[in-house]
C-alpha positions in Angstrom: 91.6 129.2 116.5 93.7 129.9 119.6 93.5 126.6 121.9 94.7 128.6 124.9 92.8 130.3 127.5 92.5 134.0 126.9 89.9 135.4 129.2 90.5 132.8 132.5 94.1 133.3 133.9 94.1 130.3 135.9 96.5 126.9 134.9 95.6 123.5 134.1 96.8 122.4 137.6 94.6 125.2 139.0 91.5 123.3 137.3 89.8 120.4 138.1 87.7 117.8 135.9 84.6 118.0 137.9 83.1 121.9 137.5 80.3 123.5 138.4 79.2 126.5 137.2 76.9 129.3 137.2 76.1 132.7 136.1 76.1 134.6 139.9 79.7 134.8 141.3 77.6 135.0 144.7 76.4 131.7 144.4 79.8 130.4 143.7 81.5 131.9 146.4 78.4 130.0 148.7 79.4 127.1 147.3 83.1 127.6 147.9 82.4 127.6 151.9 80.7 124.0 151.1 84.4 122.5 150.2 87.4 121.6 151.7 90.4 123.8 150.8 88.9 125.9 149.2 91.2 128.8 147.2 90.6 131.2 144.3 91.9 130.3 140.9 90.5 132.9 138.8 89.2 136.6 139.3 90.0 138.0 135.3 87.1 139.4 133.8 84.7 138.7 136.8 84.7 135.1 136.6 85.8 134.1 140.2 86.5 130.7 140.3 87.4 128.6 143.4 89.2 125.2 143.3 88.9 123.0 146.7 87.1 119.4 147.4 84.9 117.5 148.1 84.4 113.0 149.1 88.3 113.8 148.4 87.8 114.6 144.7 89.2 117.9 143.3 86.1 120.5 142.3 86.4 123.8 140.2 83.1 126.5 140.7 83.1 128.3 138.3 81.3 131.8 137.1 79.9 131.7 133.6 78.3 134.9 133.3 75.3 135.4 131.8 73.8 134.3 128.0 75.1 132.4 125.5 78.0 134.2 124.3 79.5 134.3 127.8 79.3 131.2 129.4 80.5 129.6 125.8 83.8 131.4 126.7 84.1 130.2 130.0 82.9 126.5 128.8 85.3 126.8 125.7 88.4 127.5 128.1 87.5 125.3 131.1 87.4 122.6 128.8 91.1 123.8 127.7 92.3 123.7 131.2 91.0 120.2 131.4 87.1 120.6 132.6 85.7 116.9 131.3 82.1 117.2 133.4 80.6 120.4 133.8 76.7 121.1 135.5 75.4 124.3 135.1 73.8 125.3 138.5 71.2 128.1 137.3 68.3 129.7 137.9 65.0 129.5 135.7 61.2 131.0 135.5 58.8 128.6 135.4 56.5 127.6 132.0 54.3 125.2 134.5 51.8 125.6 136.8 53.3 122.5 138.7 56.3 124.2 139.8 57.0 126.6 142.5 59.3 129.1 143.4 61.9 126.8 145.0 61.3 123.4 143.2 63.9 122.3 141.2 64.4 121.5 137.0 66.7 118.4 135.6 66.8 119.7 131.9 66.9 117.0 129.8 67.2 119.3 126.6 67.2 122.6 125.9 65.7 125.0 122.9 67.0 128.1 121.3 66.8 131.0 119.1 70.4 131.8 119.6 71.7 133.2 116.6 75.5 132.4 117.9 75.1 129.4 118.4 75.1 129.2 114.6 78.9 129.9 114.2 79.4 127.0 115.2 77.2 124.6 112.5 76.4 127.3 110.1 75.1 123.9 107.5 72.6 122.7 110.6 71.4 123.2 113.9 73.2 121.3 116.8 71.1 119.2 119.1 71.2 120.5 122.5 71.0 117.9 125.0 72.6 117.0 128.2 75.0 113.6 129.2 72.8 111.1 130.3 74.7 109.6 133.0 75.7 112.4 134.8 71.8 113.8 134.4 70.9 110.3 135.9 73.0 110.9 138.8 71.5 114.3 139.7 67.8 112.9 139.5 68.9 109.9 141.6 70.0 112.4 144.1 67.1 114.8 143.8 65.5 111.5 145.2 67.5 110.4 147.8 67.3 114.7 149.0 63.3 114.3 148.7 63.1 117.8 147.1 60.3 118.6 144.7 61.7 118.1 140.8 60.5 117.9 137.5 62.7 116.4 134.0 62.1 118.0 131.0 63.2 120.9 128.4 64.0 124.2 129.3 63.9 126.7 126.4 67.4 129.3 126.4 66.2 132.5 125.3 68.9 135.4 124.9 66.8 138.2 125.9 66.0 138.6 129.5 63.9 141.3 129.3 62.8 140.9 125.8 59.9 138.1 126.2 56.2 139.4 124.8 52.9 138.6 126.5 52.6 135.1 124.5 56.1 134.3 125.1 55.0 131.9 128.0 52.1 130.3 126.5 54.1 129.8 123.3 57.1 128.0 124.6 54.9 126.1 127.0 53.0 124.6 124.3 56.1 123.4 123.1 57.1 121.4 126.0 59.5 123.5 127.7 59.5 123.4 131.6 61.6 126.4 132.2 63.1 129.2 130.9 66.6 130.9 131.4 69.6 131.6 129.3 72.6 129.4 129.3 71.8 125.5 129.0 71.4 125.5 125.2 75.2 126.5 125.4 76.5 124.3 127.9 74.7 121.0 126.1 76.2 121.8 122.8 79.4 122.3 123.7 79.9 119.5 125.6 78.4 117.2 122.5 80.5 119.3 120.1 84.1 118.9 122.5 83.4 115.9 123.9 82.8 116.8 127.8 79.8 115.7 129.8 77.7 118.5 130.3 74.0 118.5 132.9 72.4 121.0 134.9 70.6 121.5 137.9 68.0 124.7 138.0 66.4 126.3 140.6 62.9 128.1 140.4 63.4 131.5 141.2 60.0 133.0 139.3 57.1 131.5 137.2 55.9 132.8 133.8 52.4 131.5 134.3 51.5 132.0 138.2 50.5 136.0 138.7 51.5 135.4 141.9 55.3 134.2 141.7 56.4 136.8 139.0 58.8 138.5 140.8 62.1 137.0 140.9 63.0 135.6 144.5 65.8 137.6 145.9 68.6 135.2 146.7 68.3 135.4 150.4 64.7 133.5 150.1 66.6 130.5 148.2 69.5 130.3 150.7 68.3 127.1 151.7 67.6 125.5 148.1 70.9 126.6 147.1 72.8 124.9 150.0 70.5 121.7 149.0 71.0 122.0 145.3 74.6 122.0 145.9 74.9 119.2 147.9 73.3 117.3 145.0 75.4 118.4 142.4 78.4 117.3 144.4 77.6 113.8 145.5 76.8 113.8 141.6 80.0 114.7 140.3 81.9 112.6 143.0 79.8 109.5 143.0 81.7 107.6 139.8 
C-alpha cells in the first residue's frame, strides 16, 4: 500500500502534530479565526485544512468528511504527513435523557457495525478506544470551562438516515451515550498506527427527548463551538 498522501495535497511541513478535525468544513474554518497565523493547507477533494497556532504550538484543522470510510482517509494521510494527536471535534444525538442539546460527550469508547472497518482485521474485531491521556486532558478542561459533560461510549453507526424506531432504545441499553458516525474510525486508527487519538462532541439532537429531535442548526451552537474549541486547544497544547 501507497505510504503517500493521495487525496490531501498538502506537505509534511504544511502539517502539524497536534490536529483537530471534523466532519463540517464550516466548523473548521470557525476555528481557523481562533488561531494565530492562520493559512490554508489543503482544499483537494473538499477537505479544507488550515495550519496556524495556538500557546505558540503549531495546530492543523482539519476536514474529515463524513462516515467511516472518509475520515479514515483523511486520518490515514494526516498521520503520513506527520499528525501524531488527533481529536475529532463532532457532533452527536443524544441516547440519554440527561443530556441536552448543547452539553457536551468525552467518548471514552466507541461501538460499530462498520463493515470497513473489517479490512483492516478481517481475523478479529479491533477495539475502538480513545488515548487516555489526551481524553484526560479534555475532561480536566471541560472542568476548568464549567460546561455540562458526560464520559462514556458513543455508538458509530454508518447510516444517518437509516436508524429504525428501536434503534435508540437498543443502543442505549447497551451503554452508549451518543450516537454519530466517525469516532469508531478515528480510535482504531490511532491504536492500529500508533497516534493518540480523543474526541470532543457536541449535542446537536437527542434520540430519546420528543422535544430536541430536530438537529440544531449551527447558528444555535455558535457559542458551544467557540467553547468546545477552546478546550480542545488548551488540550493539545498543555504537554
Amino acid at each position: 500500500m501507497s505510504r503517500q498522501p493521495v487525496h490531501l495535497h498538502a506537505k509534511p511541513k504544511d502539517i502539524a502534530d497536534l490536529v483537530i478535525a471534523a466532519g463540517d468544513p464550516s466548523r473548521i474554518q470557525r476555528l481557523a479565526g481562533m488561531l494565530k497565523d492562520a493559512r490554508l493547507v489543503n482544499n483537494n477533494r473538499g477537505f479544507i485544512m488550515y495550519t496556524g497556532y495556538h500557546r505558540g504550538r503549531m495546530i492543523t484543522l482539519a476536514t474529515h468528511g463524513i462516515g467511516g470510510p472518509s475520515s479514515a482517509i483523511v486520518f490515514e494521510e494526516l498521520y503520513m504527513l506527520g499528525a501524531r494527536e488527533i481529536v475529532r471535534f463532532g457532533s452527536t444525538g443524544a441516547l440519554t435523557r440527561k443530556l441536552s442539546i448543547g452539553d457536551f460527550i468525552v467518548p471514552t469508547g466507541a461501538g460499530y457495525d462498520s463493515g470497513f472497518l473489517g479490512t483492516y482485521a478481517r481475523d478479529g474485531i479491533l477495539p475502538a478506544v480513545p488515548n487516555i491521556e489526551l481524553t484526560n486532558r479534555i475532561v480536566r478542561n471541560c472542568e476548568a470551562e464549567g460546561v455540562k459533560y458526560m464520559t462514556g461510549p458513543v455508538f458509530s453507526t454508518d447510516s444517518f438516515y437509516g436508524e429504525d424506531a428501536a434503534f435508540a432504545e437498543r443502543w442505549s441499553g447497551r451503554g452508549m451515550i451518543g450516537v454519530e458516525m466517525e469516532c469508531a474510525t478515528l480510535f482504531a486508527l490511532g491504536l492500529l498506527r500508533g497516534f493518540k487519538a480523543a474526541s470532543l462532541l457536541i449535542v446537536s439532537d437527542s434520540l430519546v427527548k420528543e422535544s430536541q429531535r430536530k438537529m440544531a442548526p449551527a447558528e444555535e451552537l455558535v457559542g458551544h463551538i467557540r467553547k468546545a474549541g477552546r478546550i480542545i486547544l488548551d488540550a493539545l497544547t498543555s504537554t
